[in-house]
C-alpha positions in Angstrom: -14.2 10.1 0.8 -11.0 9.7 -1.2 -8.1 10.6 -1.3 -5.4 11.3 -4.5 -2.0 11.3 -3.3 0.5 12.9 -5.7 3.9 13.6 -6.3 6.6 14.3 -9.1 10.4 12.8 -9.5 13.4 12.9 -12.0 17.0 12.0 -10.9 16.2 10.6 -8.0 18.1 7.7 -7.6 21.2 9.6 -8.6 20.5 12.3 -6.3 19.7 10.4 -3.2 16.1 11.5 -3.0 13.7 8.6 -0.8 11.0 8.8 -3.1 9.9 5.6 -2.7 9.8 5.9 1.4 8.0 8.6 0.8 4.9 7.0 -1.3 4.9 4.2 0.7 4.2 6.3 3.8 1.5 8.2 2.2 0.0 5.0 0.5 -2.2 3.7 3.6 -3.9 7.5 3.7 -4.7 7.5 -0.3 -7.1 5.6 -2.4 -4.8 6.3 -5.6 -0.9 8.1 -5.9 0.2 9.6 -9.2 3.7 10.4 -9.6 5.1 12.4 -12.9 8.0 10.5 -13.9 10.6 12.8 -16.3 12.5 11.7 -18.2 16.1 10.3 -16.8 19.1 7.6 -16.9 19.4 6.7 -13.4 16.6 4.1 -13.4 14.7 6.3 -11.1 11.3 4.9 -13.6 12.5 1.3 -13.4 12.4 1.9 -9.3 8.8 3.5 -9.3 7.4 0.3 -11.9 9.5 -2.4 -9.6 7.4 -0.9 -6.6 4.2 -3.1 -8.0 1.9 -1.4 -5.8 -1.5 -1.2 -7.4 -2.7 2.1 -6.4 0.6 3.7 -8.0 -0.1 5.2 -11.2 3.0 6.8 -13.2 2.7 9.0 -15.7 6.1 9.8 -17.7 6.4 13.5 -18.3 9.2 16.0 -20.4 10.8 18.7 -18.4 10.8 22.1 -20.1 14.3 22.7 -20.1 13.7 26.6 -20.8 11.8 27.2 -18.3 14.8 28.6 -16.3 12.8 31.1 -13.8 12.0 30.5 -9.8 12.0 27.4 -10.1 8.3 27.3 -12.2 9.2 24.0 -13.9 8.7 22.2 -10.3 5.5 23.9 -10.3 4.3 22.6 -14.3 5.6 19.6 -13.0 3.2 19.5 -9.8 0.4 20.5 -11.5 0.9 17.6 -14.4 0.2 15.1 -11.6 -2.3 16.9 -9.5 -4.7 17.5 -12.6 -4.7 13.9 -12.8 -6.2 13.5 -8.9 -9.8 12.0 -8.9 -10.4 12.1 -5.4 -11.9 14.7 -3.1 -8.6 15.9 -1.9 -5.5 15.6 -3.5 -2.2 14.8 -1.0 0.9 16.7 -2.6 4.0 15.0 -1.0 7.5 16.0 -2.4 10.1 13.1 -2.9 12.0 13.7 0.3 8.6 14.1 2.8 7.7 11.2 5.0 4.8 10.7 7.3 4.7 8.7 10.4 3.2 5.8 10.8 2.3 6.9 14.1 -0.2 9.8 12.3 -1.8 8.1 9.9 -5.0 7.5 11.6 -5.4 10.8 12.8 -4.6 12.6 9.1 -7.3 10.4 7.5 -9.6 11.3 10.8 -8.6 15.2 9.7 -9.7 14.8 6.3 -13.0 13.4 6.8 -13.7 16.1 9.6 -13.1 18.7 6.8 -14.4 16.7 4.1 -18.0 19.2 3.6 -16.7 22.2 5.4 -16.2 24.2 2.4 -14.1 27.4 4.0 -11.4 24.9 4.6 -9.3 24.8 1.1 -6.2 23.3 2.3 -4.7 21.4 5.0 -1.7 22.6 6.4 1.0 20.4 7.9 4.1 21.3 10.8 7.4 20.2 9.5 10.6 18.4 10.8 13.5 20.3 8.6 16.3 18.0 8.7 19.7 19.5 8.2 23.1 18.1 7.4 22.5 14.8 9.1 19.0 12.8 10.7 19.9 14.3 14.6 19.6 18.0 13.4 16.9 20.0 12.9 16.6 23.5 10.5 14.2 25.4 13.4 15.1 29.3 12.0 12.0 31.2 10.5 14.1 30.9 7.3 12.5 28.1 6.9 8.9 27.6 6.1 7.4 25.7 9.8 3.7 24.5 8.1 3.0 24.4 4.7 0.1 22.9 2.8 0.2 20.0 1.5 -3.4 18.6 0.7 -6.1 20.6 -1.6 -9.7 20.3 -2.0 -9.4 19.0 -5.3 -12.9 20.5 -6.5 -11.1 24.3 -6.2 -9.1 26.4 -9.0 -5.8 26.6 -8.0 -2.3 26.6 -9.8 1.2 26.2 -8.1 3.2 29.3 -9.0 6.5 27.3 -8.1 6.6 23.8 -6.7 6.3 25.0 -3.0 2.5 26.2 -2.6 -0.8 27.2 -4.1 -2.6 29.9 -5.3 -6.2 30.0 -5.3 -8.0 31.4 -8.8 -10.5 34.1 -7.5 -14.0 34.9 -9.1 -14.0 37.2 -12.3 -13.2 40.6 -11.3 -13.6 43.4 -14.0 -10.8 46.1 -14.1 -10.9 49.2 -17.4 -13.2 47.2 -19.4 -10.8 43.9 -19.4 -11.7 40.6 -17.2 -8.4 40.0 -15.0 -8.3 36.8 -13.0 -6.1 36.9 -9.7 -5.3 35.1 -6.7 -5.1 34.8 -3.1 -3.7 32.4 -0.6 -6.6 29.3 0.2 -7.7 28.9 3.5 -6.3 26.5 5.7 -7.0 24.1 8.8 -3.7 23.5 10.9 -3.5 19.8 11.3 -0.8 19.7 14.4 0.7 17.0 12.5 4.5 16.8 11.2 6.0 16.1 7.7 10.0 14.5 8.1 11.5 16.2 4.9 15.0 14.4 4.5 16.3 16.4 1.7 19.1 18.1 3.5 19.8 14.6 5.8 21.5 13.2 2.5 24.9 12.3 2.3 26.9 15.0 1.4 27.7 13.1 -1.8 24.5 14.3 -2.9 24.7 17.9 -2.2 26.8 19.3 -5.0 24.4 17.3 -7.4 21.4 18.5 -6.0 22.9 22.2 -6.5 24.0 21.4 -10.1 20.8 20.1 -11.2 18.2 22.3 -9.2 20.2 26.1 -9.6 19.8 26.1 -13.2 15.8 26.4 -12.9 16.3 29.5 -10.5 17.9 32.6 -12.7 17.9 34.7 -10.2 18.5 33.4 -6.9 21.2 30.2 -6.1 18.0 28.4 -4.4 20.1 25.1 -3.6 23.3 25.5 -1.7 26.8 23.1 -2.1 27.5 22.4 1.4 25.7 21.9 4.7 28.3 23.7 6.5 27.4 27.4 5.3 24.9 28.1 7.7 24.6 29.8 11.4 24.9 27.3 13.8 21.5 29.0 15.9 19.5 27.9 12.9 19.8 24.6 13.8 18.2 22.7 16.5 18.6 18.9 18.4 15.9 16.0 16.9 14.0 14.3 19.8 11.9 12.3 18.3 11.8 9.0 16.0 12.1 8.4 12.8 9.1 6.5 10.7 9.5 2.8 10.3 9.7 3.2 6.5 12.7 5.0 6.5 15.3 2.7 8.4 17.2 1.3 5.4 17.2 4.8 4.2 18.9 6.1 7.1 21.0 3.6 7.7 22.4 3.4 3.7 22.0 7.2 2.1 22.1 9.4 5.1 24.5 12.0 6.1 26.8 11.4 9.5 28.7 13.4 11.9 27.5 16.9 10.7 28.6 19.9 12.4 28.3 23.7 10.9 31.5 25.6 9.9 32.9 27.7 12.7 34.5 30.0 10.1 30.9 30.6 8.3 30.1 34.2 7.9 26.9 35.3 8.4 25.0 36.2 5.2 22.7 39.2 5.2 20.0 36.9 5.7 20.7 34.9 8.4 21.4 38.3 10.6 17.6 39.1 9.7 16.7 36.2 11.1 18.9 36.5 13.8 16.6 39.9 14.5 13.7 37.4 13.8 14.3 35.2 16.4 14.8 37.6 19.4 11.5 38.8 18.5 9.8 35.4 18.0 11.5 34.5 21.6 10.5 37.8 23.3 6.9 37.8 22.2 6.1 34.0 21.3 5.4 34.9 17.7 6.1 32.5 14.4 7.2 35.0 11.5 8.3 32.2 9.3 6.6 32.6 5.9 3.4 30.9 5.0 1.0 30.8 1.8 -1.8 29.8 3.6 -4.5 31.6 6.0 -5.0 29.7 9.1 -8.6 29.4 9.9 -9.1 26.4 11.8 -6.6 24.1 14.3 -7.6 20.5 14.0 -8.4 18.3 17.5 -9.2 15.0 17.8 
């Protein structure tokens, strides 16, 4: 078996991002991990070539600045370094994801399990949502609680936006014209967590991040300019450690002493998921979003 792990990054030393944590936790897992470089001035390349770790490969990419529609150019950018994956599953880890060092053994257990079981397309992970500093959690179904994050690399897929995959279906013949469509890929649960860190940065971060990501989502503000506009019952206590890797991160880039604004209205949204969560509670349901159809639950 072997495993591609992949990734893309631009800016992200000057937006606080631990991109390197993050390869470093996946590298014990992965025979090989490509990462598309774009193009920047904050010596965010110089940090991936001073890593000198022999299964890195970089490959230094363009963004296409007018592709300015939900958020698509993450996606091109995904799919840059994923269609350069040799192995027989390819490991898509954003720059702020970290795995445990505690999981490792039973991830690369998982993958071998699945590794001829052909209904299983994708492997789908839990998730640790950190918000506004490394003791809170984002628990509300307004944020995604599993997504995929490794592909059978032998399948037709394409990422519509830098958060999932669609799976190409067979031909299909519609009027006379050949139409190709797609459909979520099937998924095996893993029962394992990913730590995303992206909303633990400080908050000098925050108004960057929003600068530079908003302008690729038109329609939508998809990055927001403060931790504090959100309703307090979203969030949630962390029990649990951090990995190993990320110590000096902690210690040097991430936020403190969060607490939500008392004075926050609620948004239209967050009431829905206010509905959402006296449901989930009442009837043990999960009706956060997911683009993946569960059909097996790893055990070890």
């Amino acid at each position: 078996m072997k495993v591609s792990g992949f990734s893309f990054i631009r800016d992200g030393v000057r937006l606080g991002y631990p991109f390197e944590e993050s390869i470093r936790s996946a590298l014990p897992v992965c025979d090989e991990f490509i990462v598309a470089a774009g193009r920047c001035e904050d010596g965010t390349l110089e940090r991936l070539r001073a890593m000198n770790e022999p299964k890195l490969r970089i490959i230094e990419t363009t963004w296409n600045e007018a592709c300015r529609s939900h958020g698509f150019v993450y996606g091109q950018q995904k799919m840059i370094a994923q269609f350069n994956c040799t192995g027989d599953w390819a490991f898509y880890l954003e720059g702020d994801e970290v795995l445990h060092e505690q999981d490792l053994e039973r991830l690369r257990s998982a993958m071998m399990h699945y590794l001829d079981d052909r209904e299983v397309e994708v492997l789908a992970f839990d998730y640790f949502h950190f918000y506004g500093d490394p003791q809170h959690l984002h628990i509300s179904s307004q944020a995604y609680r599993k997504a995929a994050r490794i592909i059978r690399n032998s399948i037709r897929s394409i990422a519509p936006d830098g958060l999932y995959w669609a799976v190409i279906k067979d031909r299909t013949w519609h009027g006379g014209r050949n139409k190709r469509r797609t459909r979520y890929p099937r998924a095996a649960a893993l029962n394992l967590p990913i730590y995303h860190y992206g909303n633990a940065r400080h908050e000098r971060y925050v108004q960057a991040k929003a600068a530079a990501g908003n302008q690729y989502w038109t329609e939508k503000q998809a990055f927001s300019s403060s931790y504090a506009d959100i309703d307090p019952r979203q969030l949630g206590p962390f029990e649990g450690t951090h990995p190993a890797v990320m110590r000096q991160w902690l210690a040097e880039h991430a936020n403190t002493g969060f607490s939500p604004d008392p004075a926050h209205t609620l948004t239209r949204r967050e009431r829905k998921h206010r509905r959402l969560a006296r449901l989930e509670q009442r009837f043990g349901w999960d009706l956060s979003k997911r683009h993946f159809k569960v059909i097996r639950s790893f055990e070890p």
